[in-house]
mmCIF file of the N, C-alpha and C atoms, coordinates in Angstrom:
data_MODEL
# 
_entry.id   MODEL 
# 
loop_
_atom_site.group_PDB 
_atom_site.id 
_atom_site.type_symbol 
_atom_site.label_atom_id 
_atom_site.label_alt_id 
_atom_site.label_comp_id 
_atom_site.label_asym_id 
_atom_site.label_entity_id 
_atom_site.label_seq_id 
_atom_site.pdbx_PDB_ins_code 
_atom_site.Cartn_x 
_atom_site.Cartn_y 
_atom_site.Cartn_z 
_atom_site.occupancy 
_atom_site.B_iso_or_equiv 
_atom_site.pdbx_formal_charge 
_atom_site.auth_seq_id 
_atom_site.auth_comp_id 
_atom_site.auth_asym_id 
_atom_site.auth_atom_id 
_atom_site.pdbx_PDB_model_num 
ATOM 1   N N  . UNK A 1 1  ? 0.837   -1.173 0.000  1.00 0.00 ? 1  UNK A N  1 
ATOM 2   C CA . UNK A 1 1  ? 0.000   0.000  0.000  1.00 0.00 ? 1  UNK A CA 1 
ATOM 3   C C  . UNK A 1 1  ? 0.884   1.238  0.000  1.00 0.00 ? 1  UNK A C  1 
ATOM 4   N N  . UNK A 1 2  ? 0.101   1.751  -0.972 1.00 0.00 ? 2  UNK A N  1 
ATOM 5   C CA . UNK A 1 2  ? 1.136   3.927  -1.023 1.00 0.00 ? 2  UNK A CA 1 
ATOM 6   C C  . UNK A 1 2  ? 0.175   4.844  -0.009 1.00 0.00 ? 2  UNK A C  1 
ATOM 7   N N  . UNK A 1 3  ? 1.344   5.412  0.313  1.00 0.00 ? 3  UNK A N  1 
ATOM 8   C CA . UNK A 1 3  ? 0.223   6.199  1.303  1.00 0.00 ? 3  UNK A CA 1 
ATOM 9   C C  . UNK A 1 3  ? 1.410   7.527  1.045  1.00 0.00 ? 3  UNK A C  1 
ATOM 10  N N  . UNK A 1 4  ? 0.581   8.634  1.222  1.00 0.00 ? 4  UNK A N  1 
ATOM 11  C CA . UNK A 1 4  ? 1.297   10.399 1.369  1.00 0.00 ? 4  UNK A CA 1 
ATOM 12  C C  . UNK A 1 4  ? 1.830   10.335 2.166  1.00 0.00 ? 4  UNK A C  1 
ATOM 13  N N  . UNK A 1 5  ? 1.450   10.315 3.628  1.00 0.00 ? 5  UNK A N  1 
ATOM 14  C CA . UNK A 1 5  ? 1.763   10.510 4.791  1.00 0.00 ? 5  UNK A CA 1 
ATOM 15  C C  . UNK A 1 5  ? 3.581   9.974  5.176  1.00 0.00 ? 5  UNK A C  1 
ATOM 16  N N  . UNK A 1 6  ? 4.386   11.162 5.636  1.00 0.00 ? 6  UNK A N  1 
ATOM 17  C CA . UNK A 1 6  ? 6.089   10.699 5.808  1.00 0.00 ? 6  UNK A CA 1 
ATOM 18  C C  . UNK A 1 6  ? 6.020   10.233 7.025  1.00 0.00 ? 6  UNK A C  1 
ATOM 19  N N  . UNK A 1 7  ? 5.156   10.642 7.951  1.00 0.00 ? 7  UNK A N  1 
ATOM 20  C CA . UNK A 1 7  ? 5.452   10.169 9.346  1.00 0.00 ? 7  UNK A CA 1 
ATOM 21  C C  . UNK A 1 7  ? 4.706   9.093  10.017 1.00 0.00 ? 7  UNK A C  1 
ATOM 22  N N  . UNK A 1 8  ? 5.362   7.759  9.425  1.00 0.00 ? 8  UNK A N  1 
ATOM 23  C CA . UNK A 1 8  ? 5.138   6.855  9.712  1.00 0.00 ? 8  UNK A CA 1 
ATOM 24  C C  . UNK A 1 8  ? 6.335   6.060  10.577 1.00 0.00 ? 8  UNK A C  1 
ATOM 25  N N  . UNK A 1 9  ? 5.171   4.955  11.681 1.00 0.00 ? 9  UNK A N  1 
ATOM 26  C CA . UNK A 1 9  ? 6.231   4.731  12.668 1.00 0.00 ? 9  UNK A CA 1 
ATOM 27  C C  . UNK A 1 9  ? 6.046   3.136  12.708 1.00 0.00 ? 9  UNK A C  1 
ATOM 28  N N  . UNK A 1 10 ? 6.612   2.399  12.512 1.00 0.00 ? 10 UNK A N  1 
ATOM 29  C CA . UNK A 1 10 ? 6.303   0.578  12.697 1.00 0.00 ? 10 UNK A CA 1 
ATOM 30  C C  . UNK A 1 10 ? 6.729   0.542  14.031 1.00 0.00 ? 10 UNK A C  1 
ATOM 31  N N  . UNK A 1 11 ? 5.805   -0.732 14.599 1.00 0.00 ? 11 UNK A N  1 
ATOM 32  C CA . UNK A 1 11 ? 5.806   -1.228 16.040 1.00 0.00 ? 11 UNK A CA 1 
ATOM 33  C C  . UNK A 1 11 ? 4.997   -2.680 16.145 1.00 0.00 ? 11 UNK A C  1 
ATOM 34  N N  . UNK A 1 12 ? 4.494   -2.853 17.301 1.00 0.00 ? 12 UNK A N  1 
ATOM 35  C CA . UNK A 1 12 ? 4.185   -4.317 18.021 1.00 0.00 ? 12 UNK A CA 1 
ATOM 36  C C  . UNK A 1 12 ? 2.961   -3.426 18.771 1.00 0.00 ? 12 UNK A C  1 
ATOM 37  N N  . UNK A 1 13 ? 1.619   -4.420 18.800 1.00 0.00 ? 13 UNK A N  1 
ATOM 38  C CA . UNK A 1 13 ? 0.842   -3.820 18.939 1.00 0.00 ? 13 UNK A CA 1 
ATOM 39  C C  . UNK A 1 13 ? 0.826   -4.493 20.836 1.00 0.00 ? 13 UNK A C  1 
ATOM 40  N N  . UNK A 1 14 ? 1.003   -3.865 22.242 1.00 0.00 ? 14 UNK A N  1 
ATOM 41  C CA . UNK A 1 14 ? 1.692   -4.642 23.144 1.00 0.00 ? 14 UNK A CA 1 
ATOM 42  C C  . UNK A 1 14 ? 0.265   -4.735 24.151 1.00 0.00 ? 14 UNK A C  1 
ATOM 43  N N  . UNK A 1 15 ? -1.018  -3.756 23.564 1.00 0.00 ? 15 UNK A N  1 
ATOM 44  C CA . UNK A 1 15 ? -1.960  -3.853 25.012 1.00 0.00 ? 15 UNK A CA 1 
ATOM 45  C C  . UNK A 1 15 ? -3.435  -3.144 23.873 1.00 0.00 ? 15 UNK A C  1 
ATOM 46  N N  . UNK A 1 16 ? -4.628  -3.943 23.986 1.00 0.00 ? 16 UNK A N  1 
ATOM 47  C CA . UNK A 1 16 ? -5.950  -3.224 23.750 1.00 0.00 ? 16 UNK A CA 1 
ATOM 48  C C  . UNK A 1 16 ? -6.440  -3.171 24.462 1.00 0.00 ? 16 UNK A C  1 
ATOM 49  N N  . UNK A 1 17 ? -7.037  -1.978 24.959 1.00 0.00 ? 17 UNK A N  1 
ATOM 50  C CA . UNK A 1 17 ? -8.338  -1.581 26.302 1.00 0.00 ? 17 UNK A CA 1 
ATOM 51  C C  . UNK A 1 17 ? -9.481  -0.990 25.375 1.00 0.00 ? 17 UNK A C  1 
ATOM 52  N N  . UNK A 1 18 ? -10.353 -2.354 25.606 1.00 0.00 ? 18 UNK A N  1 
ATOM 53  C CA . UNK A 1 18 ? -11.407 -1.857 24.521 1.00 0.00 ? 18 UNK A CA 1 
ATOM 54  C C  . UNK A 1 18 ? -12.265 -1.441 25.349 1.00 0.00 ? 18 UNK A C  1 
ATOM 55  N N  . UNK A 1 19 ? -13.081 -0.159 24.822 1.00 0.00 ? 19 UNK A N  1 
ATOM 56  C CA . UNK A 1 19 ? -14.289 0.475  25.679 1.00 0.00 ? 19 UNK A CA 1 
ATOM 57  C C  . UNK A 1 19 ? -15.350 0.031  24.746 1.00 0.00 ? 19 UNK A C  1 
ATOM 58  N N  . UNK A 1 20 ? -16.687 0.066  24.916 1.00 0.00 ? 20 UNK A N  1 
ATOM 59  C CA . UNK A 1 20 ? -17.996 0.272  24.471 1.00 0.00 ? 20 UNK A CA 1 
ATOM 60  C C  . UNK A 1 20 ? -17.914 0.869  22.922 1.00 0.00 ? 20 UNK A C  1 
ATOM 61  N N  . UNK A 1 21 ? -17.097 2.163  22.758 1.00 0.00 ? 21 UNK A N  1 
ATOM 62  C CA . UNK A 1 21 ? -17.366 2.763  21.542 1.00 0.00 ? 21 UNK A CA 1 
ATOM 63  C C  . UNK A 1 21 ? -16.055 3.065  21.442 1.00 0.00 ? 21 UNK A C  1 
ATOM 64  N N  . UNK A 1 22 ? -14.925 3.074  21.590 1.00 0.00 ? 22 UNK A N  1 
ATOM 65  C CA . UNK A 1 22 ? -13.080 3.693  21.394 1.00 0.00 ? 22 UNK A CA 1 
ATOM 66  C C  . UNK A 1 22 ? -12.693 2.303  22.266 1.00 0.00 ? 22 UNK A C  1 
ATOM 67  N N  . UNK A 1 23 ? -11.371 2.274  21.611 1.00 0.00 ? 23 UNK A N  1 
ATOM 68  C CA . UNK A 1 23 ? -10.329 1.245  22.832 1.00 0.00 ? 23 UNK A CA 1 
ATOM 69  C C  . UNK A 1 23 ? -9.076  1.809  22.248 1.00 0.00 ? 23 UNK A C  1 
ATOM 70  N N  . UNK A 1 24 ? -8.579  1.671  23.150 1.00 0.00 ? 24 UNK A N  1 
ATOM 71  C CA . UNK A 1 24 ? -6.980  2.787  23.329 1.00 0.00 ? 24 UNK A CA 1 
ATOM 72  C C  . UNK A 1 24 ? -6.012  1.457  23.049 1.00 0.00 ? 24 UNK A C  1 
ATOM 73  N N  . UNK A 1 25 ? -5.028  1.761  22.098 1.00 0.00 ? 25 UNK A N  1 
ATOM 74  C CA . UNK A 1 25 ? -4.290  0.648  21.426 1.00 0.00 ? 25 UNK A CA 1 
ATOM 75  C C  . UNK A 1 25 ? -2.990  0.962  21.935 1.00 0.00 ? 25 UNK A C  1 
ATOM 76  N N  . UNK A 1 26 ? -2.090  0.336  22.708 1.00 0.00 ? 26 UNK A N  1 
ATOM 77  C CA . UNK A 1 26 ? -0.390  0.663  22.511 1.00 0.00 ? 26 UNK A CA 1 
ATOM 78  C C  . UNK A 1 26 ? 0.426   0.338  21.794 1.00 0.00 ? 26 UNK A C  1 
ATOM 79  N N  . UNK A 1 27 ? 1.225   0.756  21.373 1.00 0.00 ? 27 UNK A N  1 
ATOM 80  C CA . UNK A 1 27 ? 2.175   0.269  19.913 1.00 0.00 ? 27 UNK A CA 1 
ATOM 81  C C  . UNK A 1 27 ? 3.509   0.776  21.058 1.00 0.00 ? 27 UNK A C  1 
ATOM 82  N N  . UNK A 1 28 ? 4.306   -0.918 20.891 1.00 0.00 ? 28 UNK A N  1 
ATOM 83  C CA . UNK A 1 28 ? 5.802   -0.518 21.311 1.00 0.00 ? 28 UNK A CA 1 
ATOM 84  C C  . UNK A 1 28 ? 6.631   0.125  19.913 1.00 0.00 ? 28 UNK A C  1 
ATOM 85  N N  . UNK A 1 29 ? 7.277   1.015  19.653 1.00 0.00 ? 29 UNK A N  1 
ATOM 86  C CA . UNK A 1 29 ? 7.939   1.225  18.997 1.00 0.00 ? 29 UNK A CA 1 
ATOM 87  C C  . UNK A 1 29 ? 9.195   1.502  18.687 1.00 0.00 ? 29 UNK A C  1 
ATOM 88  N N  . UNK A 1 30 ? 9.726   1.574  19.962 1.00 0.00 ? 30 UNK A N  1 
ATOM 89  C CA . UNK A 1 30 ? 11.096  0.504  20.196 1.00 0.00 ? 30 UNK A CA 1 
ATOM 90  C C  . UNK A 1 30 ? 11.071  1.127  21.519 1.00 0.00 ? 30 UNK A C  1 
ATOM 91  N N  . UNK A 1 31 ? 11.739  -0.955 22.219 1.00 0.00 ? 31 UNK A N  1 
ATOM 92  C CA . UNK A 1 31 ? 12.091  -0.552 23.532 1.00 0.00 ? 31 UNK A CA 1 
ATOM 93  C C  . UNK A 1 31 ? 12.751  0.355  24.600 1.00 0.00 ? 31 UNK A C  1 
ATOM 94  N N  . UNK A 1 32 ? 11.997  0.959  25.433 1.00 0.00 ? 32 UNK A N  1 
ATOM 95  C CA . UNK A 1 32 ? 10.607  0.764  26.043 1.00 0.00 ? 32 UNK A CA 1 
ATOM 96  C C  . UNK A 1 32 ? 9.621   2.216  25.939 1.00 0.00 ? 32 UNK A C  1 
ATOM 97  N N  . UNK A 1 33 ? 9.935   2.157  24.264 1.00 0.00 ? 33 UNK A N  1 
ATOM 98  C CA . UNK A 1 33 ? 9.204   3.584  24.014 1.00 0.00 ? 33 UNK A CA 1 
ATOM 99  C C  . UNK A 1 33 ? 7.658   2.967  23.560 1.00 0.00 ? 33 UNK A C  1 
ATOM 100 N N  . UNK A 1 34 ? 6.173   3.742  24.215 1.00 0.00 ? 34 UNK A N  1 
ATOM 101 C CA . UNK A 1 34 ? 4.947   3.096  23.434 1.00 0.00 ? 34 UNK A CA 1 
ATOM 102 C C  . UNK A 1 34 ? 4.335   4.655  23.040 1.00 0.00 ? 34 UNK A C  1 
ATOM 103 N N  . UNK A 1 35 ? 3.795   4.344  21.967 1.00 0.00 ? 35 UNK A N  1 
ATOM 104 C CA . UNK A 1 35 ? 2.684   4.985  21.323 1.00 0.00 ? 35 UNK A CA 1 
ATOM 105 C C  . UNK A 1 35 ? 1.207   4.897  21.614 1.00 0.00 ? 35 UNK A C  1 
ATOM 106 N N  . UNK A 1 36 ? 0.502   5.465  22.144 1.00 0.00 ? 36 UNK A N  1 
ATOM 107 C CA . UNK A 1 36 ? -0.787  5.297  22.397 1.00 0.00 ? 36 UNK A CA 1 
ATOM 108 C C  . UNK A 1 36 ? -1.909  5.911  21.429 1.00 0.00 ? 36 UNK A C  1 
ATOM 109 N N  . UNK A 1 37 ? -2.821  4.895  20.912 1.00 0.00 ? 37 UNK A N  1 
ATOM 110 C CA . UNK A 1 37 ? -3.530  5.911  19.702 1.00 0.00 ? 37 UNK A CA 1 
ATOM 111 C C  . UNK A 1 37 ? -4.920  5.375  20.124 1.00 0.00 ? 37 UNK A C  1 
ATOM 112 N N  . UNK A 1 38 ? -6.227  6.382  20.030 1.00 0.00 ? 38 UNK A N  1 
ATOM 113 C CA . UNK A 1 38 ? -7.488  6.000  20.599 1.00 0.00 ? 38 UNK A CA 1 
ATOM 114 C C  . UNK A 1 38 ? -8.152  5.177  18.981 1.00 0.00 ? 38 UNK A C  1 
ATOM 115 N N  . UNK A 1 39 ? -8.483  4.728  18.856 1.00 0.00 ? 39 UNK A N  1 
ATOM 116 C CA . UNK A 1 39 ? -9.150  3.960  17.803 1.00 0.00 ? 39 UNK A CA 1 
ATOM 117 C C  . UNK A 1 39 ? -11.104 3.418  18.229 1.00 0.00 ? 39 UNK A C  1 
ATOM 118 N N  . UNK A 1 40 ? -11.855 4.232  17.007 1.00 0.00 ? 40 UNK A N  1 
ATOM 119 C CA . UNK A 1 40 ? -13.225 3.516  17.635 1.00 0.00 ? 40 UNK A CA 1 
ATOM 120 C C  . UNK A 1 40 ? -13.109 1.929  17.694 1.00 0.00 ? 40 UNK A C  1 
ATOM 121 N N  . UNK A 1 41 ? -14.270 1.479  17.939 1.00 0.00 ? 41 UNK A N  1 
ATOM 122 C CA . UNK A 1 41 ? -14.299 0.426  18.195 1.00 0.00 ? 41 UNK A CA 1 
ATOM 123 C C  . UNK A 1 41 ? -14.247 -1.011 16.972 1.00 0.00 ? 41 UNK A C  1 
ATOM 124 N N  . UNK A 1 42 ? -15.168 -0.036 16.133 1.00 0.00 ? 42 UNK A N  1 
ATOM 125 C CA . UNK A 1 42 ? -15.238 -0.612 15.097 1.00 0.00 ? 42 UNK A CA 1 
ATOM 126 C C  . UNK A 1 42 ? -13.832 -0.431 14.318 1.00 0.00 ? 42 UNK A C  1 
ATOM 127 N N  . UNK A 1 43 ? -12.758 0.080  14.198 1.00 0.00 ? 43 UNK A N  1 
ATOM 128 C CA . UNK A 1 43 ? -11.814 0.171  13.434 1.00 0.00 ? 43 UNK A CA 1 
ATOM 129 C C  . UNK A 1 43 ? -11.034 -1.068 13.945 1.00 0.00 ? 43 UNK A C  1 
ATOM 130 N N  . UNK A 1 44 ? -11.109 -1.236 15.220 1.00 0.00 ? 44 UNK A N  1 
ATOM 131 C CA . UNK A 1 44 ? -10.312 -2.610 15.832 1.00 0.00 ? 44 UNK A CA 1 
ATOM 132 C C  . UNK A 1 44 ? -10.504 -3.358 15.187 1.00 0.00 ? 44 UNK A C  1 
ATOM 133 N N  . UNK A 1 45 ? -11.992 -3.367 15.292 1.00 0.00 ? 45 UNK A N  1 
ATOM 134 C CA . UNK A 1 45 ? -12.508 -4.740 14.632 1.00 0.00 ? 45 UNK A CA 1 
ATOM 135 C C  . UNK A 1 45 ? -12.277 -5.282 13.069 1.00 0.00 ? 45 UNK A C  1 
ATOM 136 N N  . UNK A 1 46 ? -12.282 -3.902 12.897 1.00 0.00 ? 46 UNK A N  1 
ATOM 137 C CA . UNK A 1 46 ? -12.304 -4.097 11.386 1.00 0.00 ? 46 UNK A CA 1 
ATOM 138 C C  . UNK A 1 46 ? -10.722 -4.501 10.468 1.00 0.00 ? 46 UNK A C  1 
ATOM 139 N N  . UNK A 1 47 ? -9.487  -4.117 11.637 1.00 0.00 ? 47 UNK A N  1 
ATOM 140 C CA . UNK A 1 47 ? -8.469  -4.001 11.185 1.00 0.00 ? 47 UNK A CA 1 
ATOM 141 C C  . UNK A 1 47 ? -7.950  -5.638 11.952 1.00 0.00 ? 47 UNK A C  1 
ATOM 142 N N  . UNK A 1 48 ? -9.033  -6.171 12.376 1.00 0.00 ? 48 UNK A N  1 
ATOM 143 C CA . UNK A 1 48 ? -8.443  -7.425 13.436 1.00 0.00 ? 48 UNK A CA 1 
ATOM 144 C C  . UNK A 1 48 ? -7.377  -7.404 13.958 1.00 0.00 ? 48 UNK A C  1 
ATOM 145 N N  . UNK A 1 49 ? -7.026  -6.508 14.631 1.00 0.00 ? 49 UNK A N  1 
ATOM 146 C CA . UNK A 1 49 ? -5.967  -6.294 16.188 1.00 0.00 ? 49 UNK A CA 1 
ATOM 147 C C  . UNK A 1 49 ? -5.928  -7.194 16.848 1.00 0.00 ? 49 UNK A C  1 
ATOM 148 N N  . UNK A 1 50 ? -5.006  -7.313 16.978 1.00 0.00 ? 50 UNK A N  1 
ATOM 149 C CA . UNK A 1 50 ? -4.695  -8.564 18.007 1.00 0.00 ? 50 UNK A CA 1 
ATOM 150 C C  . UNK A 1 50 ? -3.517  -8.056 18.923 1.00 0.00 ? 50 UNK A C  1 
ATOM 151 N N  . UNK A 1 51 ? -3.190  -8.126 20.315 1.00 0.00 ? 51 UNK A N  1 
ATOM 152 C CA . UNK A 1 51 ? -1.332  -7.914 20.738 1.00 0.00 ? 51 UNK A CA 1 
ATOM 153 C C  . UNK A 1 51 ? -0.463  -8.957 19.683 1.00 0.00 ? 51 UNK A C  1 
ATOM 154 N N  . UNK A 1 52 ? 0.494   -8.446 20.166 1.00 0.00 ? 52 UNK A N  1 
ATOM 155 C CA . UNK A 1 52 ? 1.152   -9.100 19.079 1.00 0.00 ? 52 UNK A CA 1 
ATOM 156 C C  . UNK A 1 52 ? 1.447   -8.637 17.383 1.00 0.00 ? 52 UNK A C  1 
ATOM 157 N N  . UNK A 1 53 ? 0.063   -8.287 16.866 1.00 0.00 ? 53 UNK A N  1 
ATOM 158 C CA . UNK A 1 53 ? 0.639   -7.418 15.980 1.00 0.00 ? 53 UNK A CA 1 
ATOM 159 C C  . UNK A 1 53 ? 1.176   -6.661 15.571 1.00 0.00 ? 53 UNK A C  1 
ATOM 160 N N  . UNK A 1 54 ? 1.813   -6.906 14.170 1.00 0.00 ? 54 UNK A N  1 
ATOM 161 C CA . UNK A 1 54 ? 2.949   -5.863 13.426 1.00 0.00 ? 54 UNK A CA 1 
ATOM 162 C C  . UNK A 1 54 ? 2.041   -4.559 12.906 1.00 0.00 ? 54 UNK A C  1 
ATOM 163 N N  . UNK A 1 55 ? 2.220   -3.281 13.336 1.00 0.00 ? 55 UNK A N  1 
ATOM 164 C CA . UNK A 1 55 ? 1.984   -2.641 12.565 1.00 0.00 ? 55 UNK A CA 1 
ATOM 165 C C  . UNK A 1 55 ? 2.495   -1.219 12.252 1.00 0.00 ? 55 UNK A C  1 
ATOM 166 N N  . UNK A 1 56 ? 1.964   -0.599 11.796 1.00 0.00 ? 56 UNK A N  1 
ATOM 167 C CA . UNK A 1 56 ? 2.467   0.776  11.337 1.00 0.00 ? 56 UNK A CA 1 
ATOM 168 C C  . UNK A 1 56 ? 1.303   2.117  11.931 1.00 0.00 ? 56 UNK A C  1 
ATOM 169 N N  . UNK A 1 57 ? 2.035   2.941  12.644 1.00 0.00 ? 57 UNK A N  1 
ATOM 170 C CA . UNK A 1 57 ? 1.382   4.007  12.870 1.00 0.00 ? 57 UNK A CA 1 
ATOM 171 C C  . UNK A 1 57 ? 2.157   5.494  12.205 1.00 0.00 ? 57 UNK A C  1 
ATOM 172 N N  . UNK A 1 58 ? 0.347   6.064  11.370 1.00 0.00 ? 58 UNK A N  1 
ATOM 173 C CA . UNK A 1 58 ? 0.287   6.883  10.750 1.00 0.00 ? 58 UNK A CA 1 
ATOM 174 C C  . UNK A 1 58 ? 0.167   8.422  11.410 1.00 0.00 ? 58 UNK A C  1 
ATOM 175 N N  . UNK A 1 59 ? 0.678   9.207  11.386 1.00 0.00 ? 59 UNK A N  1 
ATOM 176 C CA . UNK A 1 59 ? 0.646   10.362 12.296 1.00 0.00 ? 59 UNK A CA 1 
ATOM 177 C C  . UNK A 1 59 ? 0.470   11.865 11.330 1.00 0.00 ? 59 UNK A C  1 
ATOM 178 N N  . UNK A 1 60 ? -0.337  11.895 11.406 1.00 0.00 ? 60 UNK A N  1 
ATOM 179 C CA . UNK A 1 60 ? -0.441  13.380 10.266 1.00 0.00 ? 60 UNK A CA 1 
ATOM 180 C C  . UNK A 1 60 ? -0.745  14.465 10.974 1.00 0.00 ? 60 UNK A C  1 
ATOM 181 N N  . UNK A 1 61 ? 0.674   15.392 10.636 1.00 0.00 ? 61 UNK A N  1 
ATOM 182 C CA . UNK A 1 61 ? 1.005   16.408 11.346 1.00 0.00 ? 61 UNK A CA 1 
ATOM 183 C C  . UNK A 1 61 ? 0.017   17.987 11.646 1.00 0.00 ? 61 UNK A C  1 
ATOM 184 N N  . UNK A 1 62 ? -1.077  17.505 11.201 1.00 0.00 ? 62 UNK A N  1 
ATOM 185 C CA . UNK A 1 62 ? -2.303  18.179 11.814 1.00 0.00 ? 62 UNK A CA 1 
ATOM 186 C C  . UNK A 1 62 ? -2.817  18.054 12.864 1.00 0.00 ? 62 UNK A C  1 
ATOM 187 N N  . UNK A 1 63 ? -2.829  16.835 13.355 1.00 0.00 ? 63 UNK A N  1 
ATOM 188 C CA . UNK A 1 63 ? -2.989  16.319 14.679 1.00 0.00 ? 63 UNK A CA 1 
ATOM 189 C C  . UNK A 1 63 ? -2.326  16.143 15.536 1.00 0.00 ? 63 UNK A C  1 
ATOM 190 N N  . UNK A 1 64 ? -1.121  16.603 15.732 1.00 0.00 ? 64 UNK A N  1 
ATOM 191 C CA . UNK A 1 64 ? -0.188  16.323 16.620 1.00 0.00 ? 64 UNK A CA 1 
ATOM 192 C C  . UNK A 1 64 ? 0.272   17.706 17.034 1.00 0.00 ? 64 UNK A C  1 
ATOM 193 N N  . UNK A 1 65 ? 0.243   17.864 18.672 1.00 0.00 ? 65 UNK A N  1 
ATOM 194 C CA . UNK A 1 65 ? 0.966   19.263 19.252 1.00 0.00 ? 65 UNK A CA 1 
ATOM 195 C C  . UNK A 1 65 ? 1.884   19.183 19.535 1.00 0.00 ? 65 UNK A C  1 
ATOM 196 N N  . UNK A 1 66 ? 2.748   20.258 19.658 1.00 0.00 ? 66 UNK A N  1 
ATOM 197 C CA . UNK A 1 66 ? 3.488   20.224 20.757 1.00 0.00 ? 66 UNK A CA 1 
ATOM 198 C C  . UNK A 1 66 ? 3.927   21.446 21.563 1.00 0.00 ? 66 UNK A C  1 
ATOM 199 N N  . UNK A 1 67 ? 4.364   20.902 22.866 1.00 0.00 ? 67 UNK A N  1 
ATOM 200 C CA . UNK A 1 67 ? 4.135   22.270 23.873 1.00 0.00 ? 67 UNK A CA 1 
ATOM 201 C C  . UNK A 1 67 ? 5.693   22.564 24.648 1.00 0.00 ? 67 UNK A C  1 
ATOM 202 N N  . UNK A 1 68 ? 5.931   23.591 24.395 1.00 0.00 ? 68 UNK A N  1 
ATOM 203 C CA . UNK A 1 68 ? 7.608   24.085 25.418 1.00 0.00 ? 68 UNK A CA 1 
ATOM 204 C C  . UNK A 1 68 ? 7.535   24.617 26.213 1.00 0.00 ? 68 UNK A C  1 
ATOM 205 N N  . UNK A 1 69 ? 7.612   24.346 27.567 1.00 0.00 ? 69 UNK A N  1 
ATOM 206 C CA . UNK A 1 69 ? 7.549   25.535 28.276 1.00 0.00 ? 69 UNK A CA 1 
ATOM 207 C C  . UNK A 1 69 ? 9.005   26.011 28.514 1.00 0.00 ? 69 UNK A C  1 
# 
């Protein structure tokens, strides 16, 4: 798959906390750094998550802050 997006990050998918409607996914992306990304519910499902999985997180720099104090 092609995708636009440069800021992409591969990892191990290490913990799902599924809620009702969102479940919060962790991605190790190298030890012992994790990524946390909220995902509805249905995207889990749909992408069949499992721990253990390989995957890739997409980060588009619209959505992402950052703060200095």
């Amino acid at each position: 798959m092609r995708i636009s997006a440069r800021n992409q990050i591969e990892g191990v998918v290490k913990k799902i906390e599924k809620g009702e409607v969102a479940s919060t996914v962790k991605i190790e992306i190298a030890e012992p750094a994790i990524l946390t990304s909220m995902l509805t519910k249905e995207a889990v499902e749909d992408l069949d998550l499992k721990e253990g999985d390989k995957v890739e997180a997409v980060i588009k720099a619209t959505e992402v802050l950052v703060l200095k104090e």
